[in-house]
Residue frames as qw, qx, qy, qz and C-alpha x, y, z in Angstrom:
[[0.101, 0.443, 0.355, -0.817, 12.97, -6.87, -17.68],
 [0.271, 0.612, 0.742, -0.026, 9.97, -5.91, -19.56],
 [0.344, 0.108, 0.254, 0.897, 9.92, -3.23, -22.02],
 [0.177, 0.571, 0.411, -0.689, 8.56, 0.17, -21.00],
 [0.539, 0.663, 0.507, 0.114, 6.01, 1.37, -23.45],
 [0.354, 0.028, 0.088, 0.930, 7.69, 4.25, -25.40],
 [0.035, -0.816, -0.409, 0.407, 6.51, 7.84, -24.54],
 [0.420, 0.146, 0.219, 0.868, 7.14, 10.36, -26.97],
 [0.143, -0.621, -0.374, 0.674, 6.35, 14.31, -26.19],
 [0.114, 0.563, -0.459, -0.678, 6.68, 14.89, -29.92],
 [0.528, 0.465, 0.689, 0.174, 4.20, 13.47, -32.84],
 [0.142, -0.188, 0.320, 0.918, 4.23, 15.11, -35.93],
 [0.050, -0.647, -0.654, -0.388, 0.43, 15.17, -35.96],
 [0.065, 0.113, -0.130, 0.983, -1.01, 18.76, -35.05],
 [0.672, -0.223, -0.148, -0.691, -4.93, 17.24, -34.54],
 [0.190, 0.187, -0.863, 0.429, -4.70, 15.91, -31.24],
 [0.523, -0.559, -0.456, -0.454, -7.78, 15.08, -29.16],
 [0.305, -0.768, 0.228, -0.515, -8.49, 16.75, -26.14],
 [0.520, -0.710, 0.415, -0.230, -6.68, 15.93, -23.03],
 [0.868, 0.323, -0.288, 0.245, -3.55, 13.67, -24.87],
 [0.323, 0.574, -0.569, 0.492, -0.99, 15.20, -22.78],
 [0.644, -0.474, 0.440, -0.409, -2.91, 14.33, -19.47],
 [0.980, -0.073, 0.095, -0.161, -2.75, 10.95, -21.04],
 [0.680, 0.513, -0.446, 0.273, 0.68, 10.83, -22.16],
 [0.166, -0.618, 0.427, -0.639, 1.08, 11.84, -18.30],
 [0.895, -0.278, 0.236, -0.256, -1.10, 8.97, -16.55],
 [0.978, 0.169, -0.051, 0.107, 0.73, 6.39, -18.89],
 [0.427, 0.531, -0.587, 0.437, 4.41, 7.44, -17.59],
 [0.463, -0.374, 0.526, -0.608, 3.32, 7.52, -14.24],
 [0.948, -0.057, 0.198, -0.242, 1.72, 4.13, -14.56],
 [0.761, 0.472, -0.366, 0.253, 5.13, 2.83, -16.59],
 [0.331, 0.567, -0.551, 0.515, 7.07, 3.88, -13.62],
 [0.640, -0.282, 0.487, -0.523, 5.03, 2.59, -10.69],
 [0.922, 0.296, -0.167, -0.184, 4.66, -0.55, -12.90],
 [0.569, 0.512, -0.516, 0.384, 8.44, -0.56, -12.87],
 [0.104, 0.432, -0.652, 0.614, 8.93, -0.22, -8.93],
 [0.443, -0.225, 0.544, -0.676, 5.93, -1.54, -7.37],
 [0.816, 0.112, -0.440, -0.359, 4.86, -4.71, -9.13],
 [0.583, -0.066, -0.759, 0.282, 3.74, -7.92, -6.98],
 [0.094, -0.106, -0.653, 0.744, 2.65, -5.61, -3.90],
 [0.143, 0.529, 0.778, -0.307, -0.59, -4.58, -2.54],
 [0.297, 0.441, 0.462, 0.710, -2.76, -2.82, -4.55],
 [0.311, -0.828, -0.462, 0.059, -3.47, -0.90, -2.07],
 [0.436, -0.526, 0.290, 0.670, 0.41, 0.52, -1.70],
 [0.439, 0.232, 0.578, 0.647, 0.44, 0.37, -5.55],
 [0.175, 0.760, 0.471, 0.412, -2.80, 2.93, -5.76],
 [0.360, -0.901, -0.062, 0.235, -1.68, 5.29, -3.18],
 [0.505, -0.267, 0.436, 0.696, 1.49, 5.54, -5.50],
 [0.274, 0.650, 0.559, 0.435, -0.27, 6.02, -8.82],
 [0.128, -0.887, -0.440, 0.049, -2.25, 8.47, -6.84],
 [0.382, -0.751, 0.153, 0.516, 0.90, 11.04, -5.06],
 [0.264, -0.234, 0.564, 0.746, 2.71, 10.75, -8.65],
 [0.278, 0.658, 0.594, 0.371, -0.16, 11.78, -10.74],
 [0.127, -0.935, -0.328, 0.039, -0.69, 14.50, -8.54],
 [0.239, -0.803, 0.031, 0.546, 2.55, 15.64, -8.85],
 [0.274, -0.111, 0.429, 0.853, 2.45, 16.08, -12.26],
 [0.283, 0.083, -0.198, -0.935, -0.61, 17.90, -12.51],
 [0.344, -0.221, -0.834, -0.371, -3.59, 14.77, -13.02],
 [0.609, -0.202, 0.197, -0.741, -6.31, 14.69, -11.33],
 [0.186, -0.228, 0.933, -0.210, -6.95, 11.30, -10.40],
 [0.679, -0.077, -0.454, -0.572, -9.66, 8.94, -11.50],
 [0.312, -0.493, 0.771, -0.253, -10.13, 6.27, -8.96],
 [0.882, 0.161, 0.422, -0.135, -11.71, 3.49, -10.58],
 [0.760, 0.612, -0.190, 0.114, -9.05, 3.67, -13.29],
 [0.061, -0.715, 0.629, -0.298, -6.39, 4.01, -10.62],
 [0.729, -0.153, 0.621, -0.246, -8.06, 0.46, -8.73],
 [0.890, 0.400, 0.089, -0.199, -7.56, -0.92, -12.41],
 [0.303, 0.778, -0.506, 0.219, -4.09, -0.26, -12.48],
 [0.423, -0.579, 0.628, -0.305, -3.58, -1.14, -9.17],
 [0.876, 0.116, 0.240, -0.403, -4.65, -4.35, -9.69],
 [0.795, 0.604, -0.056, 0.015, -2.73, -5.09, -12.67],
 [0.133, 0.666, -0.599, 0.425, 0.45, -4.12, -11.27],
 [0.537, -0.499, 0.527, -0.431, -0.22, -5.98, -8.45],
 [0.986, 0.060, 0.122, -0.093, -1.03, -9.46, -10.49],
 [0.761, 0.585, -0.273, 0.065, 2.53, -9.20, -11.80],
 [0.858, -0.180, -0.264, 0.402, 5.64, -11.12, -10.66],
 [0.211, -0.932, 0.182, 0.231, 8.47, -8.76, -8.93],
 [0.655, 0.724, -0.208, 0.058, 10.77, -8.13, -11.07],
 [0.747, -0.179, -0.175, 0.616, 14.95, -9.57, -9.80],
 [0.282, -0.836, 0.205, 0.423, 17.30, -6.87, -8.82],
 [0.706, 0.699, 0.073, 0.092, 19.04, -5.45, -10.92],
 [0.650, -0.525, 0.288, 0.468, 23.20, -6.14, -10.46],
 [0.683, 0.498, 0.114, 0.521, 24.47, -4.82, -13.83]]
């Protein structure tokens, strides 16, 4: 398995530029749709993005959502995991 990117909620800088936490938000949400939907359409893939942004709060972009999609979509599926 591919290693998720690491998310931390906690930087010990205090001069943040505006709207870091939405991003810290898109990029879990893309890490975890990455993680379950990779190899399907990217149609299924953005309509995921999409429902799990919104439910943490994003507002959606859709041309940055069809860029995801995409991406996620070029990658192999990932085996099952039997451990």
């Amino acid at each position: 398995m591919e290693p998720v990117a690491p998310i931390s909620f906690f930087a010990s800088s205090g001069n943040r530029a505006p709207g870091w936490q939405q991003q810290v938000r898109v990029d879990y949400v893309v890490n975890r749709v990455m993680q379950t939907h990779r190899g399907q359409p990217p149609q299924q893939i953005a309509q995921a993005i999409h429902d799990q942004l919104r439910a943490v709060g994003v507002v959606p972009n859709k041309r940055q959502i069809a860029q995801y999609a995409s991406a996620i979509s070029a990658l192999p599926v990932l085996p099952p995991n039997n451990a």
